[in-house]
C-alpha positions in Angstrom: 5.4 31.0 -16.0 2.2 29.6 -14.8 2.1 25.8 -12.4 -0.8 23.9 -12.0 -2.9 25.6 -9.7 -4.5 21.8 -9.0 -1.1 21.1 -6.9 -0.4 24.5 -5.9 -1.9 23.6 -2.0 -0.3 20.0 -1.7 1.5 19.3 1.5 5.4 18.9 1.7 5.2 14.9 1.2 6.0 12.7 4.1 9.6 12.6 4.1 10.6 16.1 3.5 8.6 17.2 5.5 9.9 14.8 8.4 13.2 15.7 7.3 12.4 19.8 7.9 11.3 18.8 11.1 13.8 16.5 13.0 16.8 17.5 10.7 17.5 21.2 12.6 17.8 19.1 15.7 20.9 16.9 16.6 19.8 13.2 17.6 19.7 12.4 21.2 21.6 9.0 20.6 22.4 6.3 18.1 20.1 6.9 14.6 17.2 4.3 14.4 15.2 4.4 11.5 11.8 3.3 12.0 10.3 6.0 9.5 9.8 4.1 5.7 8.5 1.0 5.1 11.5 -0.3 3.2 12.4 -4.3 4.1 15.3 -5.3 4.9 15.2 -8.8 5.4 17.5 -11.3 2.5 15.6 -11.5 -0.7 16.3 -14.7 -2.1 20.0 -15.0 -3.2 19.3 -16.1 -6.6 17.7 -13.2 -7.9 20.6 -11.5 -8.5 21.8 -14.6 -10.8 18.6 -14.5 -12.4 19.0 -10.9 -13.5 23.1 -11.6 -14.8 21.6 -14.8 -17.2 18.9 -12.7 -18.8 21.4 -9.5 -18.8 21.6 -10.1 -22.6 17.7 -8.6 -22.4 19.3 -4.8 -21.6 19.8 -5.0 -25.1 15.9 -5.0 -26.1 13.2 -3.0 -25.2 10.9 -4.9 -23.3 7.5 -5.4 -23.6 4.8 -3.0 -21.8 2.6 -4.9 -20.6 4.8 -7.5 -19.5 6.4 -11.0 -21.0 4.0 -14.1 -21.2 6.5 -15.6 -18.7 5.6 -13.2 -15.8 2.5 -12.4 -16.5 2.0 -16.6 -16.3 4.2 -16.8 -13.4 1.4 -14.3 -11.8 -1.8 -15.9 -12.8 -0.1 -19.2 -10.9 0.5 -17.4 -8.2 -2.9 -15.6 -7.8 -4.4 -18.8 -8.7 -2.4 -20.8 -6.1 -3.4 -18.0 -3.5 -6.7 -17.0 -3.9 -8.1 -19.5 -6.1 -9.0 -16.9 -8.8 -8.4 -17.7 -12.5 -7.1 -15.3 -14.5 -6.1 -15.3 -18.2 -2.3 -13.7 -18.5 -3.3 -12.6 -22.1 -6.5 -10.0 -20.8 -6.6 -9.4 -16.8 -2.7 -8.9 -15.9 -0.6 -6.3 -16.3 2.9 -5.7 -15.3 3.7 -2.5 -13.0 6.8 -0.5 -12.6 6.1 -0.9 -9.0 2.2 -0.6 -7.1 2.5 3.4 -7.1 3.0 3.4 -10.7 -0.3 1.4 -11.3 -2.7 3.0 -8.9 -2.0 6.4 -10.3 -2.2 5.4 -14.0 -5.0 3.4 -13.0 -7.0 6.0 -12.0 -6.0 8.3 -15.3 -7.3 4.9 -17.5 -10.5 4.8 -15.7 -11.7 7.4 -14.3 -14.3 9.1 -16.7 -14.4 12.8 -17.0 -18.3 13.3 -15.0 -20.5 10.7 -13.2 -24.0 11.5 -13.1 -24.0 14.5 -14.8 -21.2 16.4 -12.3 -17.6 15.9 -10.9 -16.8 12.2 -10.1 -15.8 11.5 -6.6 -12.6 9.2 -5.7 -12.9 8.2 -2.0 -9.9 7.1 -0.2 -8.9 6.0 3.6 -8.1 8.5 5.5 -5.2 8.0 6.9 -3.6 6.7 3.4 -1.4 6.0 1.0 -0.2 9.6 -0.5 -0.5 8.5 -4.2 -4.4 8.0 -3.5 -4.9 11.6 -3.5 -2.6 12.4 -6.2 -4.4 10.5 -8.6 -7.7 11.7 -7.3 -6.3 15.4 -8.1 -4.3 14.6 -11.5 -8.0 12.9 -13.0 -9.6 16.2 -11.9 -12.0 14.2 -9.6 -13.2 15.4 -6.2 -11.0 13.2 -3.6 -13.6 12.0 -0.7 -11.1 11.5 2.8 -13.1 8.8 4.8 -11.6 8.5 8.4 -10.0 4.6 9.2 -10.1 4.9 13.1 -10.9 2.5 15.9 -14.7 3.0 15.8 -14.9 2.0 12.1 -11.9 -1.3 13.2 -9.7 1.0 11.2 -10.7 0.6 7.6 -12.9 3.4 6.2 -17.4 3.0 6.0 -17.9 3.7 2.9 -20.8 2.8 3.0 -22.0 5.3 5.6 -21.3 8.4 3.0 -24.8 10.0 1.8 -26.2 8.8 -1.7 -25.3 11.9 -3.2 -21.2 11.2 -2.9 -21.8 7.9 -4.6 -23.8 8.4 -6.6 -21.2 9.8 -8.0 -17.8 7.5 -7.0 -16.1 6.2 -9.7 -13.3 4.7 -7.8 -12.6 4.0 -4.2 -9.2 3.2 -2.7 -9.0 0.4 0.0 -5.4 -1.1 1.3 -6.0 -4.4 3.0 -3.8 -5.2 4.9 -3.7 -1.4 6.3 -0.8 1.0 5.7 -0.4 2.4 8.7 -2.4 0.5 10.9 -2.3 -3.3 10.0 -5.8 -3.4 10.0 -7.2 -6.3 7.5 -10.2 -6.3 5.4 -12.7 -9.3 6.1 -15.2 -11.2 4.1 -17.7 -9.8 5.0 -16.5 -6.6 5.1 -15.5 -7.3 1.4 -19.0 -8.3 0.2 -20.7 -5.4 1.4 -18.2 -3.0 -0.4 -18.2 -5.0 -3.6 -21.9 -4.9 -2.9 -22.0 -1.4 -2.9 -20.0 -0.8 -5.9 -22.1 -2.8 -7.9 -24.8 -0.4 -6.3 -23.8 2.7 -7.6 -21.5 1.6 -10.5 -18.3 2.2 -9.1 -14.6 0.3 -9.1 -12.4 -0.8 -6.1 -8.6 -0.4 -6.7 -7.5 -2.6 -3.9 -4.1 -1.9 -2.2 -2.9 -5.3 -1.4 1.2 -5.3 -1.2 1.1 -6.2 2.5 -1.2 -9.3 2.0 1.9 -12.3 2.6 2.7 -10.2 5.7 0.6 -11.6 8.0 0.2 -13.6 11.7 -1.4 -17.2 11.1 -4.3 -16.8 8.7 -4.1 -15.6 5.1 -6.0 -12.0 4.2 -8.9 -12.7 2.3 -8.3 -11.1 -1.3 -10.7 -8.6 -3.0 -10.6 -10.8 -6.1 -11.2 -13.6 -4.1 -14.9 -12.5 -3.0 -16.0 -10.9 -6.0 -15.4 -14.4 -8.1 -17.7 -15.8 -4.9 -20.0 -13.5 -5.4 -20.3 -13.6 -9.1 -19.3 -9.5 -9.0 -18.6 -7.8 -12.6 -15.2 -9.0 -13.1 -14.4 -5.3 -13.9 -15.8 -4.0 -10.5 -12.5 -4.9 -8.8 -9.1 -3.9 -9.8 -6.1 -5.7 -7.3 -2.4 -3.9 -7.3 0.6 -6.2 -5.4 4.1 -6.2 -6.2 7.6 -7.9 -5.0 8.3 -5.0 -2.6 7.0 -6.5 0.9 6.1 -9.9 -0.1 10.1 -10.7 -1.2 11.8 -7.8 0.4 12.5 -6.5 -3.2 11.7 -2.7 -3.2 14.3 -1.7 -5.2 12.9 -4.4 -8.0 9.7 -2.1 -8.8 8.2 -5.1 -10.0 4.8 -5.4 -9.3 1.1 -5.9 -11.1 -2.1 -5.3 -11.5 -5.0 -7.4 -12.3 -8.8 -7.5 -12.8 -11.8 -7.3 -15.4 -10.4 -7.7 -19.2 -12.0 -4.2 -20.1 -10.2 -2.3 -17.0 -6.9 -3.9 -18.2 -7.7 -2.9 -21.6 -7.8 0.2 -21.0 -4.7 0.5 -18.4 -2.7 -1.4 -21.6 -3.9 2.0 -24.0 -2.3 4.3 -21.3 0.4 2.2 -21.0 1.8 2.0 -24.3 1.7 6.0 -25.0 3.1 6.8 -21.2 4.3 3.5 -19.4 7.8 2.6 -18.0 8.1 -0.9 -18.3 9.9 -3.7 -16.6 13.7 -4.2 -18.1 13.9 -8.1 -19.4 16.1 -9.3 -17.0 14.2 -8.2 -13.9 10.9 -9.4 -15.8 12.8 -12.6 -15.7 13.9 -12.5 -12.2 10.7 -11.5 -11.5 8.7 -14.8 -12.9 11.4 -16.8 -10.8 10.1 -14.9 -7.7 6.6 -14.6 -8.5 6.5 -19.3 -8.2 8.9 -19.4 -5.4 6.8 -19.4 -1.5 9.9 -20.9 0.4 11.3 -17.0 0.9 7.8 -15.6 2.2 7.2 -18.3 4.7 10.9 -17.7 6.0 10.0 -14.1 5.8 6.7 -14.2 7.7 8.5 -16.0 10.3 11.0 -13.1 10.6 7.6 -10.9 11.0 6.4 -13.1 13.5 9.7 -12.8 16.0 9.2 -8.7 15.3 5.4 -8.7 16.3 6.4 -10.6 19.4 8.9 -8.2 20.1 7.0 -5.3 19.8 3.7 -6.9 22.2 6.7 -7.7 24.6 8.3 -4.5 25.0 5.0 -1.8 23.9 2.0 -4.6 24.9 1.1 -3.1 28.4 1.1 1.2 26.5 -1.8 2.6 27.0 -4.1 2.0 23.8 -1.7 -0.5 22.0 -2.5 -2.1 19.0 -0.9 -5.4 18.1 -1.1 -5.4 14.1 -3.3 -7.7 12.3 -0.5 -8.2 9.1 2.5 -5.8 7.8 4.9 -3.8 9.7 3.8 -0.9 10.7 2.8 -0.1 14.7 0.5 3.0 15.1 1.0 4.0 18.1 -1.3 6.8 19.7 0.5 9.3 21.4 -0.7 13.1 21.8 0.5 14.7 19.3 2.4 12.7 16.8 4.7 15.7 15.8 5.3 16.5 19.0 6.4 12.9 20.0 8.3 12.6 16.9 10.7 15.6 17.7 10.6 14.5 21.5 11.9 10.9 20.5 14.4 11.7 17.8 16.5 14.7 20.6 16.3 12.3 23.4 17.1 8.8 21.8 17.7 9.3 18.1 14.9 6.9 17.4 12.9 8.5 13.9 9.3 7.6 13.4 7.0 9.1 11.4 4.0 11.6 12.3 0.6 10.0 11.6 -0.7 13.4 10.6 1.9 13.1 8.0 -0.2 10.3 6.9 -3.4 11.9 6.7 -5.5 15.2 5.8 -7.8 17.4 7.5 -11.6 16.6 6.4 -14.5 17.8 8.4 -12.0 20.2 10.7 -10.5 16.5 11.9 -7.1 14.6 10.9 -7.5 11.1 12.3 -3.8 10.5 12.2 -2.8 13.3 14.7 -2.7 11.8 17.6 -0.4 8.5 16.3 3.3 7.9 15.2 3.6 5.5 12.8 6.8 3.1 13.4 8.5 0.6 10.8 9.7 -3.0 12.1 12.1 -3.0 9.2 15.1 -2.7 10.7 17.2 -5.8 11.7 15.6 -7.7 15.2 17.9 -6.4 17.6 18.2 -2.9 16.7 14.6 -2.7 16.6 14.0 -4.2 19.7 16.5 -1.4 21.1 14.7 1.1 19.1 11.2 0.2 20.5 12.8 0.0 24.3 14.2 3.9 23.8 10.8 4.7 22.4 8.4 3.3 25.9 11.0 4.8 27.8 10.9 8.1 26.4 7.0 8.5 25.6 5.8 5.9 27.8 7.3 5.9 31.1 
């Protein structure tokens, strides 16, 4: 029996393949997990009420592309954020979680050629794993574009030769950063919308880390293509209830953008979709028009960055993140520190070349270790004090 031969060269994904590594070894002291960026600060404590008085909606199948009440609930909330408009009815769509959306995205709109050859999907590089999957799965050419310190950690596109975009169709961007916590400005917004409109291509911009910030909100891609008067269809946003209400287990998220791109995502949807159950559509809505949890949970954020500066701010090369809650932490070799850590102090992180793939005979995310504040204050001020002591000292 034959397999795909498109997936027959994929890396072991992240977590296996941290597992295959650390998991032959016996930890060198209590377990910390600083690997996955899963929260686990309090959602709100009426959510689960929420879901138990629309329970009577397990009953139904719900509908695709989400109910008027959500999809309303997240227009006010884009609207109260980024001062964008949006119509529920045409330029929102409910996700099954972000991953769900920016891989089906890319199968709605992602044509077949562009300029007569094999259309190019560019991506950070480090990144988000499901960028390159969808890349593959669309049969486009996936373009790796290194997010390091000398580009302030979010990828130059516009640096690549005419010849790759000429023929992009999409480019990935995450703003805030996954791993590094790097955030996208205006400017730096303007001049990739700019060159989208250029050479006719979309942005699918990863924002699920955007309430996760120090003082000042991120700017929104949305946000500066309405300023600038872009194509509405030029700019496609993903977010969900993951980070910004410490809901993972929810997969409740959206997308949003031109009424054509949602259109289309809608089509795929309704042959090859998993939609939102009722009651946690309805949960959802509640969630979507409720700021009091995020403010309580940015301030939670804010005690963990001033933590980490405290107890990592005088490492060599340390970089205090701009929003989420990753660190990226340079180290020399991030598999090797990873294996050192987890047999001396049982304190997991994750390799940054885990993170990232070879392009050009380089992978920018070798030399880092990508560590998760998730885990409660004092256990990972514990867990960052084992990790200077052991790579650091």
């Amino acid at each position: 029996m034959d397999f795909p031969a498109r997936f027959a060269n994929l890396p072991a994904y992240a977590f296996p393949r941290l597992r295959a590594l650390l998991d032959v070894h016996e930890a060198g002291g209590p377990v910390t997990h600083m690997t996955i960026g899963e929260p686990k600060h309090a959602f709100p404590s009426w959510v689960t009420d929420e879901i138990v008085a629309h329970a009577k909606g397990f009953n139904d199948y719900p509908p695709n592309e989400g109910t008027p009440q959500l999809r309303g609930a997240i227009s006010g909330w884009v609207a109260r954020r980024y001062g964008v408009t949006l119509d529920p009815e045409t330029q929102v769509m409910v996700l099954n979680g972000t991953r769900e959306g920016l891989y089906n995205a890319a199968m709605a709109l992602c044509p077949e050629t562009k300029q007569g050859g094999r259309p190019v999907i560019l991506s950070p590089n480090p990144f988000y794993q499901v960028y390159m999957i969808a890349a593959i799965s669309v049969g486009a050419e996936p373009v790796f574009v290194p997010a390091t310190g000398q580009s302030g950690h979010l990828p130059d596109y516009g640096s690549l030769p005419a010849d790759v975009l000429n023929r992009t169709s999409i480019a990935y961007i995450c703003s805030p950063a996954n791993p590094q916590g790097a955030v996208a400005t205006e400017g730096y917004w303007r001049d990739l919308i700019a060159l989208a409109e250029k050479y006719d291509f979309r942005i699918f911009a990863d924002e699920c880390y955007s309430e996760i910030y120090r003082d000042t909100p991120p700017v929104g891609a949305l946000e500066v293509a309405a300023k600038m008067g872009a194509d509405p269809d030029r700019v496609v946003v993903f977010h969900s209830l993951s980070k910004r209400s410490n809901l993972p287990g929810l997969r409740s998220g959206f997308m949003a953008g031109g009424a054509r791109s949602i259109a289309a995502a809608k089509v795929l949807r309704a042959y090859a979709g998993a939609p939102l159950p009722g009651p946690i559509q309805a949960a959802s809505a509640k969630v979507w028009a409720d700021e009091d949890h995020v403010v309580e949970n940015r301030r939670l954020y804010a005690e963990k960055y001033a933590i980490a500066d405290d107890i990592l701010g005088h490492v060599p090369g340390y970089m205090s993140p701009e929003a989420g809650f990753f660190l990226w932490l340079p180290v020399a070799d991030g598999e090797t520190a990873a294996l050192k850590l987890w047999r001396e102090t049982g304190v997991r992180v994750l390799p940054g070349a885990y993170l990232s793939r070879d392009a050009d005979g380089d992978n920018p995310g070798q030399g880092y270790i990508r560590v998760a504040m998730v885990a409660p204050k004092d256990e990972m001020a514990q867990g960052l004090t084992r990790l200077r002591d052991c790579l650091f000292a």
